[in-house]
VEXDREN-2710 file (C-alpha; in Angstrom, 1 decimal):
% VEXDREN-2710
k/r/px/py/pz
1/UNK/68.8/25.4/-7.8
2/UNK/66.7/25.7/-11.0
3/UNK/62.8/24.4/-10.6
4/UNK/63.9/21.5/-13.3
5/UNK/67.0/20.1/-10.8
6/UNK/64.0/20.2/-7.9
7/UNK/61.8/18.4/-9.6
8/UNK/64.8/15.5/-10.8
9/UNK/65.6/15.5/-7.0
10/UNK/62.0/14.8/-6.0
11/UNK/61.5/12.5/-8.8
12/UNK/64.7/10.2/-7.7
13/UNK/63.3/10.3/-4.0
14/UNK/60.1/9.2/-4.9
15/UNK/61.4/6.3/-7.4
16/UNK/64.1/5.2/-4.5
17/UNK/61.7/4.5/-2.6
18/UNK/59.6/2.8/-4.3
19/UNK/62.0/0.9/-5.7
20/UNK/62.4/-1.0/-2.5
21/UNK/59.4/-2.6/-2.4
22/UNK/59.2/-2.8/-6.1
23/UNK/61.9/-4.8/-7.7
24/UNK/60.7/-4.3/-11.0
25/UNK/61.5/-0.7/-11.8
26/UNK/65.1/-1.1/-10.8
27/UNK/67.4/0.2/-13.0
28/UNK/68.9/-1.6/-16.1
29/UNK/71.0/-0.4/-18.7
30/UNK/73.8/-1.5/-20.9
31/UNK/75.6/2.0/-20.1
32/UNK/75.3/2.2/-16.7
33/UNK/79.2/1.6/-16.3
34/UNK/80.1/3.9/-18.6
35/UNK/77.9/6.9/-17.2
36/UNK/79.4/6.1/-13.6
37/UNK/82.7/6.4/-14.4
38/UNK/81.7/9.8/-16.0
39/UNK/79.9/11.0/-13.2
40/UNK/83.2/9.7/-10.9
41/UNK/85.9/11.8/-13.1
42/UNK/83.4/14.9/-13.2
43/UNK/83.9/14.9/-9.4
44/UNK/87.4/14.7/-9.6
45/UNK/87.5/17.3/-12.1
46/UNK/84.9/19.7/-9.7
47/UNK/88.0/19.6/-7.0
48/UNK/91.1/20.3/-9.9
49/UNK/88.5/23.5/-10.6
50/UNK/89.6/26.6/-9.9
51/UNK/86.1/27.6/-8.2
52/UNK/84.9/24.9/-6.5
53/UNK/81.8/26.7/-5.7
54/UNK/81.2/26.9/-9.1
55/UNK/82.2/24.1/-10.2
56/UNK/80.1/21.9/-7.5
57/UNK/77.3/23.7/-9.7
58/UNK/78.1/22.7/-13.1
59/UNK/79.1/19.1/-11.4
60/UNK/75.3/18.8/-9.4
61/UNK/73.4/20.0/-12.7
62/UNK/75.0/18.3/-15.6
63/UNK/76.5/15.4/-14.0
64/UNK/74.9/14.3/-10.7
65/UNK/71.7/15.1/-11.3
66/UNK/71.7/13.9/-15.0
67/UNK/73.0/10.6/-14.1
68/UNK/69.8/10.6/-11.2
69/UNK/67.9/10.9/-14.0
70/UNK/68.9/7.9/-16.3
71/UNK/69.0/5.7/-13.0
72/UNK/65.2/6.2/-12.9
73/UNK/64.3/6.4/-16.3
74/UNK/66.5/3.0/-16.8
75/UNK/64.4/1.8/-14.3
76/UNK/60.7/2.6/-15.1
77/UNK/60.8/3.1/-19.1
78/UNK/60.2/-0.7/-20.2
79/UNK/57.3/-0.5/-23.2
80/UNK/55.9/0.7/-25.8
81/UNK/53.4/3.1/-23.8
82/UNK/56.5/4.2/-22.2
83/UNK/58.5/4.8/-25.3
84/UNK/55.7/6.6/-27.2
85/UNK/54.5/9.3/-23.9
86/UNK/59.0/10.3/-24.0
87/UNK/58.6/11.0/-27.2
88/UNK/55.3/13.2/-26.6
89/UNK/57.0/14.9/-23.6
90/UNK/59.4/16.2/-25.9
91/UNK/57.3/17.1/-28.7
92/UNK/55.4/19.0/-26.0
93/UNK/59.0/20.2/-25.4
94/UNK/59.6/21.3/-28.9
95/UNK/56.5/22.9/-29.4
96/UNK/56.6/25.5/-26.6
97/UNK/59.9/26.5/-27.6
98/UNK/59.2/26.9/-30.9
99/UNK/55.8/28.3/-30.9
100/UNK/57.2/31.2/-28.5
101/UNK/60.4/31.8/-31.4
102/UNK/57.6/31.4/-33.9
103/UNK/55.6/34.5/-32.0
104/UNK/59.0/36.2/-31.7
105/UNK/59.5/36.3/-35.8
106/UNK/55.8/37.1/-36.0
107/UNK/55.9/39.7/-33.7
108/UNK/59.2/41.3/-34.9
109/UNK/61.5/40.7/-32.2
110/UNK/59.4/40.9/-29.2
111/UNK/61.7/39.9/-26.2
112/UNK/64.9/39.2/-28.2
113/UNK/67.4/40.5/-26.9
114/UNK/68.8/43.7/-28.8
115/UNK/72.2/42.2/-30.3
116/UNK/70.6/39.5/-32.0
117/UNK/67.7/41.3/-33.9
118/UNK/69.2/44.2/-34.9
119/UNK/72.6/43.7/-34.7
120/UNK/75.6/40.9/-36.1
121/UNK/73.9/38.2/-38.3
122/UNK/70.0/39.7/-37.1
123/UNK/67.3/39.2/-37.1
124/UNK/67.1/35.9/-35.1
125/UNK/64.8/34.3/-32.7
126/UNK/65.7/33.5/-28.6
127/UNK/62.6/31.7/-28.4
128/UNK/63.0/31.3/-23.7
129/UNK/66.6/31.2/-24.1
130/UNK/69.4/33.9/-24.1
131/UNK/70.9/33.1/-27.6
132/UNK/69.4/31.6/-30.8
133/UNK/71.8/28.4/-31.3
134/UNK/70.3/27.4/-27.7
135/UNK/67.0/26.6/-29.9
136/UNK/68.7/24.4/-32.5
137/UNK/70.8/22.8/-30.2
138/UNK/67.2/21.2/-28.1
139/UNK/65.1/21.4/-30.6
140/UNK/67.2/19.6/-33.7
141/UNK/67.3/16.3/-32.2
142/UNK/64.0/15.7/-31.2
143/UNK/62.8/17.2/-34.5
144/UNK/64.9/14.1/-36.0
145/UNK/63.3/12.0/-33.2
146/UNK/59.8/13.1/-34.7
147/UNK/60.7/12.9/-38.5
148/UNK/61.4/8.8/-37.3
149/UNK/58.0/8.4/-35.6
150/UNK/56.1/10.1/-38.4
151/UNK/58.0/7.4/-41.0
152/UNK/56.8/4.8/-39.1
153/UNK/53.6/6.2/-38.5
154/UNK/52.4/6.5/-42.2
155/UNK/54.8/3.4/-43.6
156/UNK/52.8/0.9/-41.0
157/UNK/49.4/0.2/-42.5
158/UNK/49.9/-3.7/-41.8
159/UNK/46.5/-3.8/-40.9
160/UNK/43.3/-4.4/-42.9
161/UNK/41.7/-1.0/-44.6
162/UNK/38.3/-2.2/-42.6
163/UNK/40.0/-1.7/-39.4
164/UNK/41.1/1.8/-40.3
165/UNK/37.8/2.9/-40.7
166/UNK/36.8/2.2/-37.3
167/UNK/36.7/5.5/-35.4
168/UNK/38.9/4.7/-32.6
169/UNK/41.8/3.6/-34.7
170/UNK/40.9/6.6/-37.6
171/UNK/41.2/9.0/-34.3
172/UNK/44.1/8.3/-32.8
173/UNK/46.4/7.9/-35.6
174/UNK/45.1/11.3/-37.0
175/UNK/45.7/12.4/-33.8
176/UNK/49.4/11.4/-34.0
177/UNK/49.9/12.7/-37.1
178/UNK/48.6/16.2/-36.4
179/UNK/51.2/16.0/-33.3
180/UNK/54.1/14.7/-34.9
181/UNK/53.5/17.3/-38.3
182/UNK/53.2/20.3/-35.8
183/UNK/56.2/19.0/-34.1
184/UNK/58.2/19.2/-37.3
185/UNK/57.0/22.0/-38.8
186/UNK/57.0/24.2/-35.6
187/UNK/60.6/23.2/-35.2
188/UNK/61.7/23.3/-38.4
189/UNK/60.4/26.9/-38.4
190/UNK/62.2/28.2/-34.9
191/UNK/65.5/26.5/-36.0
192/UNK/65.3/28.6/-39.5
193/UNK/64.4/31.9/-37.9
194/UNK/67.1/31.4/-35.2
195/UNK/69.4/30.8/-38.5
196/UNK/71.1/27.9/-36.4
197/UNK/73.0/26.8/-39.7
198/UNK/74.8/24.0/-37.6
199/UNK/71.3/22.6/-36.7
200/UNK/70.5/23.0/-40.1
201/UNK/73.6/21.0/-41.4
202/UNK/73.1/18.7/-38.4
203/UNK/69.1/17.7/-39.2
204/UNK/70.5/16.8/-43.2
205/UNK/73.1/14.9/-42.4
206/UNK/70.9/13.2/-39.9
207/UNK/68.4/12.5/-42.5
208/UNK/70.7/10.9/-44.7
209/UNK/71.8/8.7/-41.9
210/UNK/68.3/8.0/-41.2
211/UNK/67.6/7.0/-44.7
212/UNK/70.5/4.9/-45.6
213/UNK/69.7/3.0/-42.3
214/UNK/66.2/2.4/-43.4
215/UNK/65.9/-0.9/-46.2
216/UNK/63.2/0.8/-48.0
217/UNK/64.7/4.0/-48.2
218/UNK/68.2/3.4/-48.7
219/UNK/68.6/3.3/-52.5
220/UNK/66.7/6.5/-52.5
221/UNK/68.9/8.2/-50.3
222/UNK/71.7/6.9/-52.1
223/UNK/70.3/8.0/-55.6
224/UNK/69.7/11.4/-54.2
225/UNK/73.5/11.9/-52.6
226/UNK/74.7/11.0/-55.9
227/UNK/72.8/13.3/-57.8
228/UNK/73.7/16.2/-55.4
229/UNK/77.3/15.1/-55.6
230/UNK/76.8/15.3/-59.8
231/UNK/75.6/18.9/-59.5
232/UNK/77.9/19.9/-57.0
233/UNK/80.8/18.5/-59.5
234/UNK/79.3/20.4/-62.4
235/UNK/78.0/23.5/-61.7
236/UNK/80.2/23.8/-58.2
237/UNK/79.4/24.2/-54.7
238/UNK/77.0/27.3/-53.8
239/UNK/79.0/29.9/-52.0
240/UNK/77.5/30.1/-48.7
241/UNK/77.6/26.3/-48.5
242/UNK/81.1/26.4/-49.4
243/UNK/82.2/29.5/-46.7
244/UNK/80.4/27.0/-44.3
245/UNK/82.3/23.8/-45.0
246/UNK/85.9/25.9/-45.4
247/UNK/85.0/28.3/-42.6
248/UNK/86.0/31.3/-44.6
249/UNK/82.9/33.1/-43.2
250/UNK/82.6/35.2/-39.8
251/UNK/81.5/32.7/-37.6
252/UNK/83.8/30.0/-39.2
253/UNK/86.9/32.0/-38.3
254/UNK/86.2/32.4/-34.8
255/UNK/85.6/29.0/-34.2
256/UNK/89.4/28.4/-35.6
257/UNK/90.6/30.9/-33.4
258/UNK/88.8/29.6/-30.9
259/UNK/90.0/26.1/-31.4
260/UNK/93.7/27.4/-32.0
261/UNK/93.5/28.6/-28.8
262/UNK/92.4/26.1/-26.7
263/UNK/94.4/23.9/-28.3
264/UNK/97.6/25.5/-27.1
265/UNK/95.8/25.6/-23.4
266/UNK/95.1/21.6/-24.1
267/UNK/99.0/20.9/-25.0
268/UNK/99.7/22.2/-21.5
269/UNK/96.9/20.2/-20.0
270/UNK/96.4/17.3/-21.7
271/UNK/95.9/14.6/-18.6
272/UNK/93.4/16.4/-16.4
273/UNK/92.5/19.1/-18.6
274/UNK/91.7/22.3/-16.4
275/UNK/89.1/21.2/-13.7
276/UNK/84.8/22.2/-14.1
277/UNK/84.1/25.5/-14.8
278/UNK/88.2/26.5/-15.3
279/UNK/88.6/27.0/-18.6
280/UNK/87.5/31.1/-19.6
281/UNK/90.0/32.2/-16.7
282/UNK/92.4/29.3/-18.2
283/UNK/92.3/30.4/-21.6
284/UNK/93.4/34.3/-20.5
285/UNK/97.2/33.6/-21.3
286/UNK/96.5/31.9/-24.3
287/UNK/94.0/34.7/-25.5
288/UNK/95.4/36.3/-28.9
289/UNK/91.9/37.6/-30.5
290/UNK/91.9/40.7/-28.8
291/UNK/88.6/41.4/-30.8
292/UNK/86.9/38.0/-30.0
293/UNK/85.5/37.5/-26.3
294/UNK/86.4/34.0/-24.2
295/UNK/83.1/32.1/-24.5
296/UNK/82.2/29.8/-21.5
297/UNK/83.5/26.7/-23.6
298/UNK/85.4/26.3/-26.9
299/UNK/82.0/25.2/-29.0
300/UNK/83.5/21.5/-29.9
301/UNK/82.2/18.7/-28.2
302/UNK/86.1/17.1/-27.8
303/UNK/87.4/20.0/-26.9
304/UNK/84.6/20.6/-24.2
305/UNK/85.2/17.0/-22.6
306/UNK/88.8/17.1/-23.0
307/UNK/89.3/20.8/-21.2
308/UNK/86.4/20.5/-19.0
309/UNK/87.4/16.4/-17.8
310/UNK/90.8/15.8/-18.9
311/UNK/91.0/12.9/-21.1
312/UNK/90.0/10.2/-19.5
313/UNK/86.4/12.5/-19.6
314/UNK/86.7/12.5/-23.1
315/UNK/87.6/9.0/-23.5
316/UNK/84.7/7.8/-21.4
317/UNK/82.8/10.2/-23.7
318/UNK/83.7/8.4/-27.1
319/UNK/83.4/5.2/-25.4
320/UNK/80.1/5.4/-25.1
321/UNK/79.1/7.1/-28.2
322/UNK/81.2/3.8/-29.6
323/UNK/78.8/1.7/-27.5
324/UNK/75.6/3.4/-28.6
325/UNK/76.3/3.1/-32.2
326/UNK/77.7/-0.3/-31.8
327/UNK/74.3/-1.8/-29.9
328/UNK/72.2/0.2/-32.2
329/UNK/73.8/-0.8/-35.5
330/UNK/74.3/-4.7/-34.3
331/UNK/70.4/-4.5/-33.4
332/UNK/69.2/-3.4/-36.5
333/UNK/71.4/-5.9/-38.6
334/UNK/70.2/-8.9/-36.6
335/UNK/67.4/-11.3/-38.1
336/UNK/64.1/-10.8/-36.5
337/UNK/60.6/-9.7/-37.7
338/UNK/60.7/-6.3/-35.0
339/UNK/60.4/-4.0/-37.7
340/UNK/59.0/-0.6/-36.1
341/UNK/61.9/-1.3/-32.9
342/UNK/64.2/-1.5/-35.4
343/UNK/63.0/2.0/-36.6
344/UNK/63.0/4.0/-34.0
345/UNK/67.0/2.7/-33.0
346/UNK/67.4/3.5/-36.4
347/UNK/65.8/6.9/-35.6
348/UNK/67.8/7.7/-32.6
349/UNK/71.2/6.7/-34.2
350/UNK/70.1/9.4/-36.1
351/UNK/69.5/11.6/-33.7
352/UNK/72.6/10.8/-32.1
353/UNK/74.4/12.0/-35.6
354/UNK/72.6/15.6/-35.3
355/UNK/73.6/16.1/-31.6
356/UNK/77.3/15.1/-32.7
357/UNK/77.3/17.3/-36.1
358/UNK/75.6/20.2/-34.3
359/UNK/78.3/19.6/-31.3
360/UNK/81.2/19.7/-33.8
361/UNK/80.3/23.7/-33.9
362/UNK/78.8/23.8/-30.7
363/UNK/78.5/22.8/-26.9
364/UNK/76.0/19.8/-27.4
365/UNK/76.1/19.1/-23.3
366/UNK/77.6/21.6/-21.1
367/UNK/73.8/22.8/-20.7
368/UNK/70.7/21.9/-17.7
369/UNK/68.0/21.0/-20.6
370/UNK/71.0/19.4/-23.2
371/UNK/72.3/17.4/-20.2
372/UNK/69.0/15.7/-19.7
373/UNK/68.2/15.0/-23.2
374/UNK/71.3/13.4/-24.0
375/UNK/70.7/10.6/-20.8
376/UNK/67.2/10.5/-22.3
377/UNK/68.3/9.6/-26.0
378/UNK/70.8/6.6/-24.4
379/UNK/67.9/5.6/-22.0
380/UNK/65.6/5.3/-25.0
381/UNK/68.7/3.6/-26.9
382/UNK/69.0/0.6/-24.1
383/UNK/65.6/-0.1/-23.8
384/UNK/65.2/-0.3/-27.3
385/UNK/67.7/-2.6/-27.9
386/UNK/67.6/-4.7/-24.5
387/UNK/63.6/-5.7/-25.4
388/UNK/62.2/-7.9/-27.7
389/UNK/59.0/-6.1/-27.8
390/UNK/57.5/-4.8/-31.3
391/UNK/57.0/-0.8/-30.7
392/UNK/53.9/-0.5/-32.7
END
């Protein structure tokens, strides 16, 4: 047990039992069926594993324990307060890991492991972790969860100049914008310096999204695609954007092998897939790419749910990234006057879009910290769009 799954143990105690004599912070959410009916196929899944040992692992700290934790935070995050100290926590987040990858460039290489500074595509940061798309895969999304904040931040002078000048006000909005700039610019920094290019890809397309969801910058955003698409068209695509998009590089090609083969392990396991934890030993017959190892999981968010939970996991899955966007984009169209709620749902769609364009490439969940911050983005999604309150 890791000190993070003892302290979301202790925390769902502690909320339990308050939440008997306190009605109030019961849990609410529009997803709560859906993330059930995930936790209940992971467990059937942990028994079709081939370690159940093992398996009961993955199953306590990606599934139980992650659905413990949006139970309570459905139940106790209800206003703006609320909504503003998440955000903080992960900026906090952000900027530890970042600072430390940030040192690690600096420093160069202190603590990275060998094969990835002077070996392969080095050098590239670790920041804590044991492999530099680990950063990009954490840090990306709440990056795009800060780029939101700091747009509403500096678009929402609503109030007179005169007021501004009070100290109070000056302070803390200073204050926030110090935060939220580190945030970024930390980030931005350790996700270049681990050269996580699907983060990369993953925080522009989100930015787009972001921008075409937003009224005042839509026709901006729209402008600017076109013009990119004009150059493109003209003087052609640059070639390491084009090895990315046709996977002609190194990295590219291994995912299609990758993919090829777990494909052909899928054909022959399409309905339950091959149980929690099965799928390295799985993959063994299947295994042509002598020169490639088996990775843990075949670095594709579908594939990952479908060989990991069958496919009524992956179903479930899609059904509630359907649900997401669907309560997300139906809030935003309707007529009210919430504007900076309306924001930050259309922030988190966005966010949404970088953890799904990053997981295309990558294993977006099948991690302790990812686990967590995906319940955390639908929690903040629900209460969001379940409220009527104005998120100043």
């Amino acid at each position: 047990m890791t000190l993070l799954e003892l302290m979301i143990l202790l925390l769902f105690v502690v909320w339990f039992i308050k939440s008997i004599f306190q009605p109030e912070i019961r849990p609410h959410s529009k997803f709560a069926g859906a993330a059930m009916l995930i936790l209940l196929i992971a467990t059937v899944s942990m028994f079709l594993a081939p370690d159940l040992i093992r398996a009961a692992g993955i199953w306590k700290a990606y599934f139980l324990e992650a659905f413990l934790f949006f139970v309570v935070f459905s139940g106790v995050i209800k206003s703006s307060a609320d909504i503003k100290g998440v955000i903080k926590a992960l900026g906090v987040g952000v900027l530890l890991v970042s600072i430390f990858a940030i040192i690690q460039k600096l420093a160069g290489g202190w603590l990275v492991p060998i094969d990835y500074w002077l070996r392969g595509e080095g050098p590239r940061v670790t920041s804590f972790y044991g492999y530099p798309n680990a950063i990009g895969l954490f840090v990306a999304p709440v990056v795009m969860l800060h780029i939101g904040w700091l747009y509403n931040l500096i678009s929402d002078f609503r109030f007179p100049i005169s007021d501004f000048k009070k100290s109070e006000i000056r302070n803390q909005k200073l204050l926030e914008l110090v935060f939220l700039s580190l945030v970024i610019i930390c980030g931005m920094l350790a996700i270049y310096w681990a050269r996580s290019e699907g983060a990369i890809i993953a925080l522009i397309i989100g930015l787009i999204v972001f921008g075409l969801f937003v009224k005042k910058t839509r026709w901006i955003t729209a402008g600017v695609i076109l013009v990119a698409v004009i150059l493109m068209l003209v003087l052609g695509l640059p070639s390491v954007i084009g090895e990315k998009i046709t996977f002609s590089d190194w990295s590219g090609q291994v995912r299609l092998t990758m993919w090829g083969e777990t494909w052909q392990l899928i054909k022959d396991n399409w309905l339950v897939g091959v149980g929690l934890t099965g799928y390295q030993n799985a993959l063994v017959p299947y295994h042509q790419a002598d020169y490639l190892e088996i990775f843990l999981y075949p670095h594709n968010f579908v594939l990952n749910f479908w060989v990991e939970l069958g496919l009524a996991g992956l179903v479930v899955f899609l059904y509630l990234i359907f649900k997401f966007f669907y309560y997300g984009i139906r809030f935003i169209n309707q007529k009210s006057e919430i504007r900076n709620q309306k924001l930050l749902v259309a922030t988190l769609i966005a966010v949404m879009m970088v953890i799904l364009v990053h997981g295309l490439v990558d294993v977006p969940y099948f991690k302790n910290d990812l686990a967590i911050l995906w319940w955390v983005i639908f929690g903040l999604m629900s209460v969001l769009t379940y409220g009527k309150e104005d998120f100043n």
